[in-house]
C-alpha positions in Angstrom: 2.8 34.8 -31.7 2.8 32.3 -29.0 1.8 28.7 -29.4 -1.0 27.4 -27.6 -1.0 24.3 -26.7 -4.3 22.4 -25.8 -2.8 19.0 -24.0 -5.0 16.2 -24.0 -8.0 17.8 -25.9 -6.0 17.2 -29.1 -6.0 13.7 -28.4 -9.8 13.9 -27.6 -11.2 12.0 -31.4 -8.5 9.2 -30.5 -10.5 8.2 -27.3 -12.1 5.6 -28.9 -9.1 3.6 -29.5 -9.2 1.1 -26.3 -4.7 1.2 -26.6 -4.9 4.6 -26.5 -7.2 5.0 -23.3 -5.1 2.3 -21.4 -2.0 3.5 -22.3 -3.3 7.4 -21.1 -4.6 5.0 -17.3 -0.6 3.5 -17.3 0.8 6.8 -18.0 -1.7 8.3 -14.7 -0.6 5.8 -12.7 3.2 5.4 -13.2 3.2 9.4 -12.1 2.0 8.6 -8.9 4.4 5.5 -8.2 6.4 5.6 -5.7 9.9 4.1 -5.0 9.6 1.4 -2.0 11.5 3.2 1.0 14.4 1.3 2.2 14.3 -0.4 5.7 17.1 -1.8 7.8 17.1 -4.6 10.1 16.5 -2.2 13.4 13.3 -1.1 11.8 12.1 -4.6 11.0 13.0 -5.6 14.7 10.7 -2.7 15.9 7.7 -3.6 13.4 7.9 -7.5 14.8 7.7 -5.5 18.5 5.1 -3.6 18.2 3.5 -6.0 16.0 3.6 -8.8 19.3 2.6 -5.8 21.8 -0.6 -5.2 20.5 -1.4 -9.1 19.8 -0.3 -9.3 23.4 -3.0 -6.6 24.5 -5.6 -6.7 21.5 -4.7 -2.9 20.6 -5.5 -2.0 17.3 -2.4 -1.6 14.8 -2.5 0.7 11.5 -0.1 -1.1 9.1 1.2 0.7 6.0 2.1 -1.9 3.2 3.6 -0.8 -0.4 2.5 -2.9 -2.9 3.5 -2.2 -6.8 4.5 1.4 -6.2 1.5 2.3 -3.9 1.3 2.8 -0.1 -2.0 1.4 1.4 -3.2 1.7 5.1 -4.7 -1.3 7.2 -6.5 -0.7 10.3 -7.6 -3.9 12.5 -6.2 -6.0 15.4 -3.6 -8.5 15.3 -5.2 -12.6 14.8 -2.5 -14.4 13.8 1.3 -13.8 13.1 2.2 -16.7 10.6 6.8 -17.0 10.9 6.4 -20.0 7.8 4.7 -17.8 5.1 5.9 -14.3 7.0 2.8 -12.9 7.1 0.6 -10.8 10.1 -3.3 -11.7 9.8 -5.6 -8.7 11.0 -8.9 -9.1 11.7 -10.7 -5.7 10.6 -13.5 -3.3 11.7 -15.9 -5.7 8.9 -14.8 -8.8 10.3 -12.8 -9.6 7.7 -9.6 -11.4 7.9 -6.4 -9.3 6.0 -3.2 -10.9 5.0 0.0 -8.9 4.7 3.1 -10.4 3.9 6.0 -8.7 5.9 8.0 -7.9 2.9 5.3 -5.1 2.3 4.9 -3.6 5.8 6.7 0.0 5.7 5.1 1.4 9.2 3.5 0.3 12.2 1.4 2.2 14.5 -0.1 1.2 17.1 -3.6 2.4 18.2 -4.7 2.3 21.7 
């Protein structure tokens, strides 16, 4: 006879317990976390390149930042390249202004 396990359903009368539910959300989330992906001082040269070109020639750029474990993509044109807080400003499809600190760029693409 084999055992049958039923998973999370066992758990299911707990749910009401509000540690429970967040720890279950934590547990979710650290599976998906990723390690941030290591990137030498060529590849940081490149980024600040094509980063210039297309604030040179308003091309749009597609910036992919990893913040807390997580990659996120940013599509918008260059506005402002700040060297004193090291951060690129992009100025979205919305209008609206994004701020990404160069520590958290790990690709740069540049859309033309």
């Amino acid at each position: 006879m084999t055992i049958r396990d039923r998973g999370k359903l066992k758990w299911a009368p707990a749910a009401f317990l509000p540690e429970y539910t967040k720890m279950l959300r934590e547990l979710d989330r650290d599976y998906y976390r990723q390690q941030k992906p290591i990137i030498d001082e060529f590849q940081y040269e490149e980024f600040d390149q094509r980063i210039c070109y297309a604030m040179e020639y308003n091309f749009a750029v597609k910036i992919t930042k990893w913040v807390d474990g997580f990659n996120y993509e940013i599509v918008g044109r260059v506005h402002y390249v700040d060297p004193i807080k090291k951060e690129v400003r992009l100025k979205t499809e919305t209008d609206e202004v994004e701020r990404v600190k160069m520590a958290e760029i790990i690709a740069v693409i540049v859309l033309e």
